[in-house]
PDB file of N, CA, C and O in Angstrom:
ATOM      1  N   UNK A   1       0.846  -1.173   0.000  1.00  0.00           N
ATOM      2  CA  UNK A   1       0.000   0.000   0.000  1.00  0.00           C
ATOM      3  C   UNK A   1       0.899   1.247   0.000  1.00  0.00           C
ATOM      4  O   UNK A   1       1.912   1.323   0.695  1.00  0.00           O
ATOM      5  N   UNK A   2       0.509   2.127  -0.743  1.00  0.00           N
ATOM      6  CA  UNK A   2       1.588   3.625  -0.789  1.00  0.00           C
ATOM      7  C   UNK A   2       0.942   4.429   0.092  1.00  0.00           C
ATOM      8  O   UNK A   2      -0.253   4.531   0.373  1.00  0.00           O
ATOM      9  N   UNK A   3       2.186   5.139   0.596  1.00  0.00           N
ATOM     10  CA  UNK A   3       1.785   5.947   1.883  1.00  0.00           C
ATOM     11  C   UNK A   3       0.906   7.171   1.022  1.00  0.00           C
ATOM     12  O   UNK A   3       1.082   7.468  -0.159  1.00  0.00           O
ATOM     13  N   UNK A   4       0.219   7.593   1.677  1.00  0.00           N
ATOM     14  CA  UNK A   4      -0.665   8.957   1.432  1.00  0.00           C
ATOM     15  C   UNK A   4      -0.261   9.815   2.291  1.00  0.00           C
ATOM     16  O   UNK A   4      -0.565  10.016   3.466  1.00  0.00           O
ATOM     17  N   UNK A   5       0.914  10.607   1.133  1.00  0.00           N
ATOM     18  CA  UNK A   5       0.986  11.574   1.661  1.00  0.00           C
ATOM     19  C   UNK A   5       0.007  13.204   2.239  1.00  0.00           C
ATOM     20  O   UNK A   5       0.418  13.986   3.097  1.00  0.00           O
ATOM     21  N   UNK A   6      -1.200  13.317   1.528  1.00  0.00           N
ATOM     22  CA  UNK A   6      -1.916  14.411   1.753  1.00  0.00           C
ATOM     23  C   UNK A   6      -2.470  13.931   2.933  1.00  0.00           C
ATOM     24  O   UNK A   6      -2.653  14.803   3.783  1.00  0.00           O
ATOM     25  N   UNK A   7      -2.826  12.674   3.267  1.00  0.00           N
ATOM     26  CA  UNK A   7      -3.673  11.976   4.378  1.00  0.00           C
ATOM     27  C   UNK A   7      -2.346  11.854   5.553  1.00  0.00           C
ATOM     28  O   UNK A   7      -2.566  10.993   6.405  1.00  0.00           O
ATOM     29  N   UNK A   8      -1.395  12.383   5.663  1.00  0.00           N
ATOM     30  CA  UNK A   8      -0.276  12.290   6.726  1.00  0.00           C
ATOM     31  C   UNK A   8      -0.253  13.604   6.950  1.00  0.00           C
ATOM     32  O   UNK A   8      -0.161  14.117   8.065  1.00  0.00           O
ATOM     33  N   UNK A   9      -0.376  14.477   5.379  1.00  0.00           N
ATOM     34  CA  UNK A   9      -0.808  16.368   6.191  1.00  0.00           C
ATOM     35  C   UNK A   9      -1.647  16.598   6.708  1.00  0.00           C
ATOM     36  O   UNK A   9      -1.734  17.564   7.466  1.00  0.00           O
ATOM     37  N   UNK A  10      -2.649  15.695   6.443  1.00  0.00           N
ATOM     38  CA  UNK A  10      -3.820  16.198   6.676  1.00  0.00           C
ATOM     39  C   UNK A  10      -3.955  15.888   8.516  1.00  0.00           C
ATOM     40  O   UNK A  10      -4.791  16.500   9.181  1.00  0.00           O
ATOM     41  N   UNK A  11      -3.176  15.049   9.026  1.00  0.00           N
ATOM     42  CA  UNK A  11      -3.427  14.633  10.177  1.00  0.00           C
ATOM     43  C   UNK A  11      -2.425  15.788  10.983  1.00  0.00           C
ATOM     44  O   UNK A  11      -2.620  16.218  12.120  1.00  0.00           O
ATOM     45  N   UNK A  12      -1.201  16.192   9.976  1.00  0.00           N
ATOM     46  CA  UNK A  12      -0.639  16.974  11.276  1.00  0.00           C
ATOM     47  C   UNK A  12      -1.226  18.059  11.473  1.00  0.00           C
ATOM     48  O   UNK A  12      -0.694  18.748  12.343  1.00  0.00           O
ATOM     49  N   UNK A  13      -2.340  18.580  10.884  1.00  0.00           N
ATOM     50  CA  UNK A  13      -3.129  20.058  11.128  1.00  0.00           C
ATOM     51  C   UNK A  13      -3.917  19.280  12.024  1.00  0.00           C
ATOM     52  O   UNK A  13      -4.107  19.943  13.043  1.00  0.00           O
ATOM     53  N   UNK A  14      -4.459  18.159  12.085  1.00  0.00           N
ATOM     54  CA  UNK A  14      -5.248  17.894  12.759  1.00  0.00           C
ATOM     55  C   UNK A  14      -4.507  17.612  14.818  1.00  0.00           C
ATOM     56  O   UNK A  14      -4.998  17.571  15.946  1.00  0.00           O
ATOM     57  N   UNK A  15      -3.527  17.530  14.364  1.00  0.00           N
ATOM     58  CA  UNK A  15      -2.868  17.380  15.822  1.00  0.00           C
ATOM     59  C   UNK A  15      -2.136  18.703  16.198  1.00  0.00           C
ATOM     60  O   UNK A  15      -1.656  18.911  17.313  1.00  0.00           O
ATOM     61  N   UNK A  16      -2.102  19.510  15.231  1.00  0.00           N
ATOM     62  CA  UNK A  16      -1.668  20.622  15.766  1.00  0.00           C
ATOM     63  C   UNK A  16      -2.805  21.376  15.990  1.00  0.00           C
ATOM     64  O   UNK A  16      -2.591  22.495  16.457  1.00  0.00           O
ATOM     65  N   UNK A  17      -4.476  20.929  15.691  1.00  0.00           N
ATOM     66  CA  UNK A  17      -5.466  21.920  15.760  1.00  0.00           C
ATOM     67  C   UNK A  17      -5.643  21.410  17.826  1.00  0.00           C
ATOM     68  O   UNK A  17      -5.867  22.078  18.835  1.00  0.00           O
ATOM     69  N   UNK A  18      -5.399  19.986  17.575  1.00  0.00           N
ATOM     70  CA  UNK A  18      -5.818  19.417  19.190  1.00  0.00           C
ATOM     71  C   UNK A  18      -4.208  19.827  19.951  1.00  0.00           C
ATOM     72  O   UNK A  18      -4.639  20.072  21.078  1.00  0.00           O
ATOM     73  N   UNK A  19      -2.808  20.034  20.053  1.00  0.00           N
ATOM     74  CA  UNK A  19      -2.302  20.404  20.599  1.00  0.00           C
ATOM     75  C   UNK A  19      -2.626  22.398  20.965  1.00  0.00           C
ATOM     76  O   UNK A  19      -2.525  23.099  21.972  1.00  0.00           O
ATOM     77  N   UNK A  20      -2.874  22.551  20.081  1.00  0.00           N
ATOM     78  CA  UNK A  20      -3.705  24.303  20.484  1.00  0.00           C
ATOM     79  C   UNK A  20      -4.861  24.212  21.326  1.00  0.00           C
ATOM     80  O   UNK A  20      -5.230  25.178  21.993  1.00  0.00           O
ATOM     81  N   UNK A  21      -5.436  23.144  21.335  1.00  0.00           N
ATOM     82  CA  UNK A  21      -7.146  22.977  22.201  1.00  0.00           C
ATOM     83  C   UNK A  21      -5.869  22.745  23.494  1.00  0.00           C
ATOM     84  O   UNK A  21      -5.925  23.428  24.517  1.00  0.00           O
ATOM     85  N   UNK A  22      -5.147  22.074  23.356  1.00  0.00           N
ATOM     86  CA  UNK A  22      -4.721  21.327  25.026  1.00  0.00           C
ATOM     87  C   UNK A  22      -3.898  22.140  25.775  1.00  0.00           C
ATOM     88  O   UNK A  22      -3.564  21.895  26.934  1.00  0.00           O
ATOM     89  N   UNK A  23      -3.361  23.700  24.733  1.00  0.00           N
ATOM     90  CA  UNK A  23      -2.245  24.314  25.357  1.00  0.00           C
ATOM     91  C   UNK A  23      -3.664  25.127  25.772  1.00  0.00           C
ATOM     92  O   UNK A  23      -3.539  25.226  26.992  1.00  0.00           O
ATOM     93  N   UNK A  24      -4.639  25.609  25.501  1.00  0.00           N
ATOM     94  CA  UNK A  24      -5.603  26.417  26.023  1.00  0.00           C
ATOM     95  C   UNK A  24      -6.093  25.801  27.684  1.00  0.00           C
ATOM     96  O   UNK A  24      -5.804  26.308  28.768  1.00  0.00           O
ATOM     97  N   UNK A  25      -6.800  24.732  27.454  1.00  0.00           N
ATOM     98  CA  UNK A  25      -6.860  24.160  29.032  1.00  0.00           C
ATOM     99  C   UNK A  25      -5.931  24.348  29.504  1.00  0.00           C
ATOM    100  O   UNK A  25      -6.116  25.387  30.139  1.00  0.00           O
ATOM    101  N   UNK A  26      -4.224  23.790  29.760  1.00  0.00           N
ATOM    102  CA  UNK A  26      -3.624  24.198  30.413  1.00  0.00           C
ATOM    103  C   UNK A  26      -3.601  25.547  30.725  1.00  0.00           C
ATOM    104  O   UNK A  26      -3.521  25.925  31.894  1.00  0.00           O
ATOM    105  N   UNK A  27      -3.672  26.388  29.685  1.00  0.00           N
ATOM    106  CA  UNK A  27      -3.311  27.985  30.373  1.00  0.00           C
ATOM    107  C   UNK A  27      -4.678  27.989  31.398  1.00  0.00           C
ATOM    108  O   UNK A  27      -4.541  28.758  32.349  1.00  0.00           O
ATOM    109  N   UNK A  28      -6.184  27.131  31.349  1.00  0.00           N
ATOM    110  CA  UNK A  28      -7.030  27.739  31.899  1.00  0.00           C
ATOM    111  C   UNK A  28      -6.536  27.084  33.269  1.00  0.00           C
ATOM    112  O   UNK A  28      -6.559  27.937  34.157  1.00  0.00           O
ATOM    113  N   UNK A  29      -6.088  25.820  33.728  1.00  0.00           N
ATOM    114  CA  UNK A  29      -5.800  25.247  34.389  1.00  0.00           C
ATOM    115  C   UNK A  29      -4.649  26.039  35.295  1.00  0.00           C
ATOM    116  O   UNK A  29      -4.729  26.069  36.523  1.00  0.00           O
ATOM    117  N   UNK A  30      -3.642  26.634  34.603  1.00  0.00           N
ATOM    118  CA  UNK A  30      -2.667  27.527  35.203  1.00  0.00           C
ATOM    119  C   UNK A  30      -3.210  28.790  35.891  1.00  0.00           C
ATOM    120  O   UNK A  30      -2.575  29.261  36.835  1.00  0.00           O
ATOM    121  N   UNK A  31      -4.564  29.472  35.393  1.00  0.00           N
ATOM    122  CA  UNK A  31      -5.194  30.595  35.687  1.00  0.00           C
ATOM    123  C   UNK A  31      -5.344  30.287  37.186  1.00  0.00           C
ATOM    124  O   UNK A  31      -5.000  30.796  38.253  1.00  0.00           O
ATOM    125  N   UNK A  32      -6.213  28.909  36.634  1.00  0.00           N
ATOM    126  CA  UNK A  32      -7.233  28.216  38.405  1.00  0.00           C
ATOM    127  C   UNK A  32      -6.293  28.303  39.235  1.00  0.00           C
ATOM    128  O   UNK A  32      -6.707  28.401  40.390  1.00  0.00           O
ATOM    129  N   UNK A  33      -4.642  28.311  39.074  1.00  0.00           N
ATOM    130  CA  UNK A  33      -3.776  28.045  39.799  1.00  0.00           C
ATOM    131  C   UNK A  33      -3.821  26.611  39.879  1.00  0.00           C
ATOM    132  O   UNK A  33      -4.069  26.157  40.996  1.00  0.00           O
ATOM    133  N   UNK A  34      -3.666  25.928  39.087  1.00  0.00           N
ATOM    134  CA  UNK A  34      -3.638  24.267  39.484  1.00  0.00           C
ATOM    135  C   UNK A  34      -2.273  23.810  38.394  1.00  0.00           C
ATOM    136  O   UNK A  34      -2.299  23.264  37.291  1.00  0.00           O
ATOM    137  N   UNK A  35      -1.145  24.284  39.219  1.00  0.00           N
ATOM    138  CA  UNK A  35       0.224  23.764  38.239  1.00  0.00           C
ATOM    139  C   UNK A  35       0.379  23.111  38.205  1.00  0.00           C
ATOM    140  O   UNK A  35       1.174  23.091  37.266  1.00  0.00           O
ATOM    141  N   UNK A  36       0.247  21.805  38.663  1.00  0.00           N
ATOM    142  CA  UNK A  36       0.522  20.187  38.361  1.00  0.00           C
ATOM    143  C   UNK A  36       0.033  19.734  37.013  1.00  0.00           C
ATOM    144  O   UNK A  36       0.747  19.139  36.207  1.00  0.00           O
ATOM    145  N   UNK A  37      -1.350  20.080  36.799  1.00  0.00           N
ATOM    146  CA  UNK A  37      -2.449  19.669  36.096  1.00  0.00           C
ATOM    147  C   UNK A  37      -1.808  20.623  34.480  1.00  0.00           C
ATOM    148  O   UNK A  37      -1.784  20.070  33.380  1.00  0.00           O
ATOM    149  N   UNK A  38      -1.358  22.062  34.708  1.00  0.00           N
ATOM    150  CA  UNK A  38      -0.949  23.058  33.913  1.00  0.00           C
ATOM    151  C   UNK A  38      -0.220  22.054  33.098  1.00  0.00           C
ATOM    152  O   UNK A  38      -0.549  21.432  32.088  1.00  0.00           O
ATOM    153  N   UNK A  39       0.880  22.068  33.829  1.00  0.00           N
ATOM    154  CA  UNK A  39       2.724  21.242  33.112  1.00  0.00           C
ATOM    155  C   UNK A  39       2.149  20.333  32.886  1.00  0.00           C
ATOM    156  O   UNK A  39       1.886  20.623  31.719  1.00  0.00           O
ATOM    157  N   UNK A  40       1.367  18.730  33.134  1.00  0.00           N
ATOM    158  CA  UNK A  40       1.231  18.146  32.402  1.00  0.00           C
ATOM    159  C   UNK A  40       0.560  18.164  31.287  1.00  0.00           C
ATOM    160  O   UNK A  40       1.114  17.701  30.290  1.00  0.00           O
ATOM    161  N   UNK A  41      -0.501  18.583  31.204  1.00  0.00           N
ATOM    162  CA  UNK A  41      -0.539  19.362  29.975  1.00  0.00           C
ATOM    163  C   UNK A  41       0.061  20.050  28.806  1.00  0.00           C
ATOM    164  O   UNK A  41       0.047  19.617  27.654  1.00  0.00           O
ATOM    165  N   UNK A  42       0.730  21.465  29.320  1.00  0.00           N
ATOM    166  CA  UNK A  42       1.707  21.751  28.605  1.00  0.00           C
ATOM    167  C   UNK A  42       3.080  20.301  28.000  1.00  0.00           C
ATOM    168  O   UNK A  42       3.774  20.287  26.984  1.00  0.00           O
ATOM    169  N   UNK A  43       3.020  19.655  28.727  1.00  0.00           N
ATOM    170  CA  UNK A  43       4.046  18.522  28.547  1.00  0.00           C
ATOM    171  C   UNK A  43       3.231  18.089  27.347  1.00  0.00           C
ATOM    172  O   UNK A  43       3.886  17.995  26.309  1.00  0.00           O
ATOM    173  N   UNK A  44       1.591  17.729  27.247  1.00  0.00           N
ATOM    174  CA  UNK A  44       1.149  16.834  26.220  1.00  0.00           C
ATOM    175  C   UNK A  44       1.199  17.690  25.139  1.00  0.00           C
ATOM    176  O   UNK A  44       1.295  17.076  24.076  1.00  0.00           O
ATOM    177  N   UNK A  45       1.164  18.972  25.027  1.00  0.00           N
ATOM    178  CA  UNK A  45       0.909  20.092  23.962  1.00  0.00           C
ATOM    179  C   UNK A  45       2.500  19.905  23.417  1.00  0.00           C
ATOM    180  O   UNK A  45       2.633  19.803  22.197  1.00  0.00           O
ATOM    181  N   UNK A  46       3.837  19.849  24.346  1.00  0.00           N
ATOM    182  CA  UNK A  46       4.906  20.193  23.091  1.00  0.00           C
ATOM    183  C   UNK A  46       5.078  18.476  22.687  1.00  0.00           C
ATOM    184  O   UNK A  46       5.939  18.245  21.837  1.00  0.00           O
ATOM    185  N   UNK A  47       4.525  17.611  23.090  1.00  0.00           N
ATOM    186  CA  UNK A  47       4.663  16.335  22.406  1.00  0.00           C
ATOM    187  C   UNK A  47       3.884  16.317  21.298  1.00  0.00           C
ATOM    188  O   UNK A  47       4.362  15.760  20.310  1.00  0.00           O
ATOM    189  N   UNK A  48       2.594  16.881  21.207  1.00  0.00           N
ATOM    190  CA  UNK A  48       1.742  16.750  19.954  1.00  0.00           C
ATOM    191  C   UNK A  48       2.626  17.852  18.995  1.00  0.00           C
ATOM    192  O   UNK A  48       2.713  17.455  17.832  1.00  0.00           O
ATOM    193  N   UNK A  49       3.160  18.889  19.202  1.00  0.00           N
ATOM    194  CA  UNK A  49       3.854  20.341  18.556  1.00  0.00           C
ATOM    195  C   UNK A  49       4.946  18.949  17.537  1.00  0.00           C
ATOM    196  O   UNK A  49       4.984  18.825  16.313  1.00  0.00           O
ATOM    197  N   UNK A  50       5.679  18.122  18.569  1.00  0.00           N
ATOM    198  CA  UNK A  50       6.751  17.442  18.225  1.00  0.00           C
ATOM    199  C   UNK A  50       6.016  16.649  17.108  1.00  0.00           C
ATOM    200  O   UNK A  50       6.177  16.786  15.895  1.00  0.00           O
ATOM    201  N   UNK A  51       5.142  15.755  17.780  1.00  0.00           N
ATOM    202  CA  UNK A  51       4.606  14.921  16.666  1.00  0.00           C
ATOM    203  C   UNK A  51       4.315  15.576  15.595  1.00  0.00           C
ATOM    204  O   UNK A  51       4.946  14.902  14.781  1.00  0.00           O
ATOM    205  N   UNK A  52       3.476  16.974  14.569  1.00  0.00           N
ATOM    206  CA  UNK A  52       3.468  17.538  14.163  1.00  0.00           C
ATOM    207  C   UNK A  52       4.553  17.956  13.283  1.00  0.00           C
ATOM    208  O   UNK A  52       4.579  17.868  12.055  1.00  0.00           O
ATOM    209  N   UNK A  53       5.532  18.467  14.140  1.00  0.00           N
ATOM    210  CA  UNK A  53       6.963  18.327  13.618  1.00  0.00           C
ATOM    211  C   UNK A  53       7.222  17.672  12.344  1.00  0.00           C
ATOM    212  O   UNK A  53       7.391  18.019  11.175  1.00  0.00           O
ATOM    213  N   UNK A  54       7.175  16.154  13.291  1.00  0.00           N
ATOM    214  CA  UNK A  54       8.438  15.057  12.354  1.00  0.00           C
ATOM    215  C   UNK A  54       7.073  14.777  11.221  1.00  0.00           C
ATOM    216  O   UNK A  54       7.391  14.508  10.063  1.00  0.00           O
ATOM    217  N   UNK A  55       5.706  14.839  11.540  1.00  0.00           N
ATOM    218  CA  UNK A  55       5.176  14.857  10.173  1.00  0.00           C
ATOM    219  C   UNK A  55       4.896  15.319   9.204  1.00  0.00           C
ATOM    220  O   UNK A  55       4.391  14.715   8.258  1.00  0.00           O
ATOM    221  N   UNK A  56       5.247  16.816   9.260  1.00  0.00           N
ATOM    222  CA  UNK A  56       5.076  17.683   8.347  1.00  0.00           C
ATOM    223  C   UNK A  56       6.834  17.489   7.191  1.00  0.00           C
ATOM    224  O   UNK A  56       7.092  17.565   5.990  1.00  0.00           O
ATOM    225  N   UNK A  57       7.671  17.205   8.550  1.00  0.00           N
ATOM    226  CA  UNK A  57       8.993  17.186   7.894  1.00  0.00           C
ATOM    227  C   UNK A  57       8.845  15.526   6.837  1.00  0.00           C
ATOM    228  O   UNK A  57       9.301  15.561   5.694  1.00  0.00           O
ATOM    229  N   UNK A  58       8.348  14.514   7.236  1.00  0.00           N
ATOM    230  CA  UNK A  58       8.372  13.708   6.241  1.00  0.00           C
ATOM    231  C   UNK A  58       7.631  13.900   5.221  1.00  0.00           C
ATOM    232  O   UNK A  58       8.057  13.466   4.151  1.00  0.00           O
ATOM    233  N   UNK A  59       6.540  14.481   5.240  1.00  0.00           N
ATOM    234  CA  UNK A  59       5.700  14.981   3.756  1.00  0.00           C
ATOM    235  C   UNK A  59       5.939  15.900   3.285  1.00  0.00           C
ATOM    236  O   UNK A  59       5.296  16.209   2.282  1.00  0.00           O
ATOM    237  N   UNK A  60       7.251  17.006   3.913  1.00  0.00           N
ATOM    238  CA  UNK A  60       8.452  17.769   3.007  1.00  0.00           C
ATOM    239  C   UNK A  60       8.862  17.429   2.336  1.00  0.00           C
ATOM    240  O   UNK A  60       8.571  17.332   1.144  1.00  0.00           O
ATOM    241  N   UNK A  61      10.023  17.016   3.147  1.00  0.00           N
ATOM    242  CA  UNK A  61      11.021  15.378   2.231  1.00  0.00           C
ATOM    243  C   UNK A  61      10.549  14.628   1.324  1.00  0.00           C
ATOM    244  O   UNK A  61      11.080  14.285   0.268  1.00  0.00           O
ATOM    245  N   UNK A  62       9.087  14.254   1.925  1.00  0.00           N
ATOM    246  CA  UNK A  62       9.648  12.884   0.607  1.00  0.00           C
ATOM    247  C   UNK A  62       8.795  13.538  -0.764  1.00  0.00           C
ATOM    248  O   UNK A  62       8.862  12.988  -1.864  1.00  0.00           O
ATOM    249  N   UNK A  63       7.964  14.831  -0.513  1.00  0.00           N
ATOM    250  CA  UNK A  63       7.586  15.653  -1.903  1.00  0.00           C
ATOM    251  C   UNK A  63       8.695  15.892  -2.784  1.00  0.00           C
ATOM    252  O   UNK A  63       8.481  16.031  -3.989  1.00  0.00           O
ATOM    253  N   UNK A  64       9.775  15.949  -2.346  1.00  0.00           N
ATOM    254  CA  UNK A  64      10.604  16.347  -2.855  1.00  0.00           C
ATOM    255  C   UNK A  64      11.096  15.654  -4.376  1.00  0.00           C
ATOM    256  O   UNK A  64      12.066  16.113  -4.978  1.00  0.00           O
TER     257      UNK A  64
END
């Protein structure tokens, strides 16, 4: 089966639309003053940013 590439972009907007939803709770979570709850969060937001990352960079690359 060949990879689909538009269907691999199409997912990193989609994880960068849900890492923006998750950096928002955290900031609301940070407001409440509840920093535990904040940082992990923020922790899940630059992992999805990351994931995002390396997928946009392989459907760079391999357009190429």
């Amino acid at each position: 089966m060949p990879v689909n590439y538009s269907e691999l972009a199409s997912m990193a907007e989609s994880i960068e639309a849900l890492a923006r939803r998750v950096g928002k709770i955290g900031d609301a979570a940070k407001a409440q003053m509840d920093d535990d709850t904040a940082a992990e969060l923020y922790a899940v937001e630059r992992a999805l940013a990351g994931a995002t990352r390396k997928l946009s960079r392989l459907v760079r690359v391999t357009r190429r």
